[in-house]
C-alpha positions in Angstrom: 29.5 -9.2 3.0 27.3 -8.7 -0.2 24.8 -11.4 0.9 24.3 -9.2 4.0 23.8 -5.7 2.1 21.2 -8.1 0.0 19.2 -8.8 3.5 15.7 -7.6 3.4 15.3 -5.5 6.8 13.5 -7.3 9.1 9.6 -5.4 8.4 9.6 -6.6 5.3 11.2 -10.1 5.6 8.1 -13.0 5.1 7.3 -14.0 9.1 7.8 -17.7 7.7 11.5 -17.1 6.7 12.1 -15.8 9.7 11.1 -18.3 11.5 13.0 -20.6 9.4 16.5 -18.7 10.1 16.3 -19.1 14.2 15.0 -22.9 14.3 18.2 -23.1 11.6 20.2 -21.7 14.5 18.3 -23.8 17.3 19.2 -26.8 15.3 22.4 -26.3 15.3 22.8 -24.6 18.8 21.7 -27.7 20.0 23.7 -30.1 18.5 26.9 -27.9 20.1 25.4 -27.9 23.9 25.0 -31.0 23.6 28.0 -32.5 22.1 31.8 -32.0 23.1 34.4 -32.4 20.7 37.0 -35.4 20.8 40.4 -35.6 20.4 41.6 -33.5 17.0 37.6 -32.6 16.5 36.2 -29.9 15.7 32.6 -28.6 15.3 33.6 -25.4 13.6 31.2 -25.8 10.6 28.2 -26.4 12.4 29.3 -23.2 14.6 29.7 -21.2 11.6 26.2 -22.5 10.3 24.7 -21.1 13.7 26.2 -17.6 13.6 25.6 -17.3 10.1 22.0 -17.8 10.9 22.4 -14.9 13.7 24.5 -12.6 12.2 21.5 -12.5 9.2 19.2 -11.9 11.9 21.2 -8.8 13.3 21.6 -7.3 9.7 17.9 -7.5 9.3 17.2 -5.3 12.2 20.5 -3.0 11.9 18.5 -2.5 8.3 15.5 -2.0 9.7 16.6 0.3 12.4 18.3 2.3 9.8 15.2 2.9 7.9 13.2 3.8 10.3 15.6 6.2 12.4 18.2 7.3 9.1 19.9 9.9 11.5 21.3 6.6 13.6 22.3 4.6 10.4 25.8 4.8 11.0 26.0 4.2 15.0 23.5 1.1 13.7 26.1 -0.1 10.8 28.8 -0.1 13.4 27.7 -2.5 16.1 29.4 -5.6 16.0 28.9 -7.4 19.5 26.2 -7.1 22.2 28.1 -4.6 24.8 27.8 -2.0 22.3 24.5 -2.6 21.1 23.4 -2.8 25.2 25.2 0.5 25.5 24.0 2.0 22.6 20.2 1.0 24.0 20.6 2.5 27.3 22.5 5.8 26.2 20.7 6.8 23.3 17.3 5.0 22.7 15.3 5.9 26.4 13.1 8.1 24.1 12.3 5.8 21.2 10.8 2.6 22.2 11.3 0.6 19.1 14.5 1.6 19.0 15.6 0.4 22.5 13.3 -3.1 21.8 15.8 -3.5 18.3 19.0 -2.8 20.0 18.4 -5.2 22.6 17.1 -8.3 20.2 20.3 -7.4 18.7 21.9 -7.5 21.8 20.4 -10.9 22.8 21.3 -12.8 18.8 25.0 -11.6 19.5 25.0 -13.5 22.8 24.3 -16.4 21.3 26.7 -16.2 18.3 29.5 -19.2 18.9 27.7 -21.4 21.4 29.5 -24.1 22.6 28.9 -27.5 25.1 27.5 -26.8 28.2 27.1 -29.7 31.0 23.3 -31.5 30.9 22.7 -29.2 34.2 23.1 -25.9 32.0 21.1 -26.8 29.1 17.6 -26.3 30.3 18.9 -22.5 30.4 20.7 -22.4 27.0 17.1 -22.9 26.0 15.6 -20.9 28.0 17.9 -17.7 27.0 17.4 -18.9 23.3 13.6 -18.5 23.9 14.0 -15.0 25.7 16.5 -13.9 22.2 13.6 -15.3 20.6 10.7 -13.6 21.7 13.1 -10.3 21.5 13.5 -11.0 18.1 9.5 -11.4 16.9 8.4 -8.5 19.2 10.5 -6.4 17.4 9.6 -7.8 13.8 5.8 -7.3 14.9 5.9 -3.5 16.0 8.7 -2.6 12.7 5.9 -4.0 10.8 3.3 -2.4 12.1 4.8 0.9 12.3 5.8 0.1 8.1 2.3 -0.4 7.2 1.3 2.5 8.6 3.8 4.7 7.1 3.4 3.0 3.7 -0.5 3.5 4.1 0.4 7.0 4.9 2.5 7.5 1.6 -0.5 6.1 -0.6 -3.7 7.1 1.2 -3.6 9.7 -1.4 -3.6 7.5 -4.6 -5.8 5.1 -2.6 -8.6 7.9 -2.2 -7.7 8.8 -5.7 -8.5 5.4 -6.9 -11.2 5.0 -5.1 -12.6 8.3 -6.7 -12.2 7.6 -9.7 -13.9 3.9 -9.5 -17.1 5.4 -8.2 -16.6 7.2 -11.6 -16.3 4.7 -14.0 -18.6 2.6 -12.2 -21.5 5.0 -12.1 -24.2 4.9 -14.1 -24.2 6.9 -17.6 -27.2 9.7 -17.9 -28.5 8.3 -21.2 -29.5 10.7 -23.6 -32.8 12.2 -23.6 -34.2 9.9 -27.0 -37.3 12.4 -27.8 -34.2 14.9 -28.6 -32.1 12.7 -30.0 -34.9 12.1 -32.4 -35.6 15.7 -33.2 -31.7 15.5 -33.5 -31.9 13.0 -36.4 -35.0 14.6 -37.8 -33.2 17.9 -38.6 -30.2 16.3 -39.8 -32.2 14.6 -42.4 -33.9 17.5 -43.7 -30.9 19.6 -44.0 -27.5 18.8 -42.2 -25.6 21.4 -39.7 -22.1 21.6 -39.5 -22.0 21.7 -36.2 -23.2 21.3 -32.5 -24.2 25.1 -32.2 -25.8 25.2 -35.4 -28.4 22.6 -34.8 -28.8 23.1 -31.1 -30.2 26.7 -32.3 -32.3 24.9 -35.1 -34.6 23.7 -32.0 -37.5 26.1 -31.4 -37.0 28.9 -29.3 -39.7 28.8 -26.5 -42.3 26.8 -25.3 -45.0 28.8 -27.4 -43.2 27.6 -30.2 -42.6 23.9 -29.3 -42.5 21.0 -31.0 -44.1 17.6 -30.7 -42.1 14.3 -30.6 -43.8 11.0 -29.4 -46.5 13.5 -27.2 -43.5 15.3 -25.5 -42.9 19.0 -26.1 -39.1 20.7 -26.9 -37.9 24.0 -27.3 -35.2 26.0 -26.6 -35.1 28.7 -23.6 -32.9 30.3 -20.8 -33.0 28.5 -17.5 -32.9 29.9 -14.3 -29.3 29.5 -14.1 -28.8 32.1 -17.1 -27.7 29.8 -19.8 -30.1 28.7 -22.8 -31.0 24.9 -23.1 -33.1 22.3 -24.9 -36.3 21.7 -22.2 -38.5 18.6 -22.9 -41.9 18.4 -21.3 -43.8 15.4 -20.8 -47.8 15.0 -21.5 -48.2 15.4 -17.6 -46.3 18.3 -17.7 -43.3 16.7 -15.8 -40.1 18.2 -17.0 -36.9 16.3 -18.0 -33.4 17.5 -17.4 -33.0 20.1 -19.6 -29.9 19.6 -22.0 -27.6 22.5 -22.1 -24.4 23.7 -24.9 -21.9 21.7 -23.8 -23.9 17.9 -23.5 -25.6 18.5 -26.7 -22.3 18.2 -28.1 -22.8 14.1 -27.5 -25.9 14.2 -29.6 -24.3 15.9 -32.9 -21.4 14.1 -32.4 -24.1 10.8 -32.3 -26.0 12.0 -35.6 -23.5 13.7 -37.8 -21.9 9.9 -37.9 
């Protein structure tokens, strides 16, 4: 019973393993409709390899039945043959599609748990039914999966858009730093150094009357339109630069005092 708590529920299990599990069973369905034990034989290994195969099956989508609708996990854990899991479908599940399409595949794998030999006329159907169980199975697997992804996307959407956020972050481009005032920057701190980012920021001349002249580009210091003072550069063409306020001259002692 521990290799079947281990079971990965069905949404989650690898299509390709899947797959593997029922032509497992096929293989050895086949082998017991088509062959009749003889005197003092017995086939009860091979029989045993087929319903293990099915019985895996069933947990898988008990498992993922249970996750998906928790307030049935017990009915779910307590179905061990197809009448209940019919009766179970067309009692309870009428309102919950995926539900109803589980409890039936289940219904279907537990009809075809200890097959035995059926007469060359019968076999054409024995395949036929196995098909149908089939095709129960994987259109349950396919909707379980998709309603997972969705809930899963659901759950991280959040740290997705976060993510994404903070890439367009990391991956913008830097303002680089204004090199006329960087050079008055270094300037000043070779004459006399300030202690600190406030100190020299007011060592720029206050107003435009007053500016001075780096590389044909005037600086000063004077209160924008926004209210706070900052460090204005203007061009020989009179263009102005993004002016530089408090808090980002802060990069440009912390550059020169190195």
């Amino acid at each position: 019973m521990d290799y079947y708590q281990d079971i990965q529920p069905i949404h989650e299990l690898p299509s390709d393993e899947l797959e593997d599990l029922l032509s497992h069973a096929l293989e050895h369905s086949e082998f017991l409709w088509t062959h009749k034990p003889g005197p003092g034989e017995s086939f009860k290994g091979i029989c045993h390899e087929a319903d293990f195969d099915f019985l895996t099956v069933i947990h898988s989508i008990k498992k993922s039945l249970s996750y998906f609708y928790p307030d049935h996990k017990e009915d779910l854990s307590a179905l061990a043959d197809a009448s209940g899991a019919l009766f179970y479908s067309d009692s309870m599940a009428h309102s919950l599609p995926m539900l109803q399409d589980g409890l039936r595949a289940t219904a279907k794998l537990f009809l075809h748990m200890g097959p035995c030999y059926c007469e060359p006329e019968g076999r054409d159907a024995a395949l036929e039914n196995f098909g149908d169980m089939e095709r129960a199975v994987f259109k349950y697997a396919e909707s379980a999966r998709h309603y997972y992804h969705d809930a899963v996307m659901k759950e991280v959407e959040p740290l997705v858009t976060e993510g994404q956020k903070r890439r367009k972050q990391l991956t913008a481009p830097r303002q680089k730093k204004n090199r006329y005032v960087l050079k008055h920057c270094l300037e000043l701190m070779e004459r006399k150094p300030s202690k600190s980012a406030p100190h020299l920021f007011n060592r720029f001349p206050n107003g435009e009357a007053n500016a001075i002249e780096i590389d044909g580009t005037r600086i000063f210091r004077e209160v924008t339109e926004d209210g706070e003072e900052k460090i204005v550069c203007v061009k020989p063409d009179g263009t102005r630069m993004a002016s530089i306020g408090t808090r980002a001259f802060q990069k440009y002692f912390n550059e020169v005092k190195k």
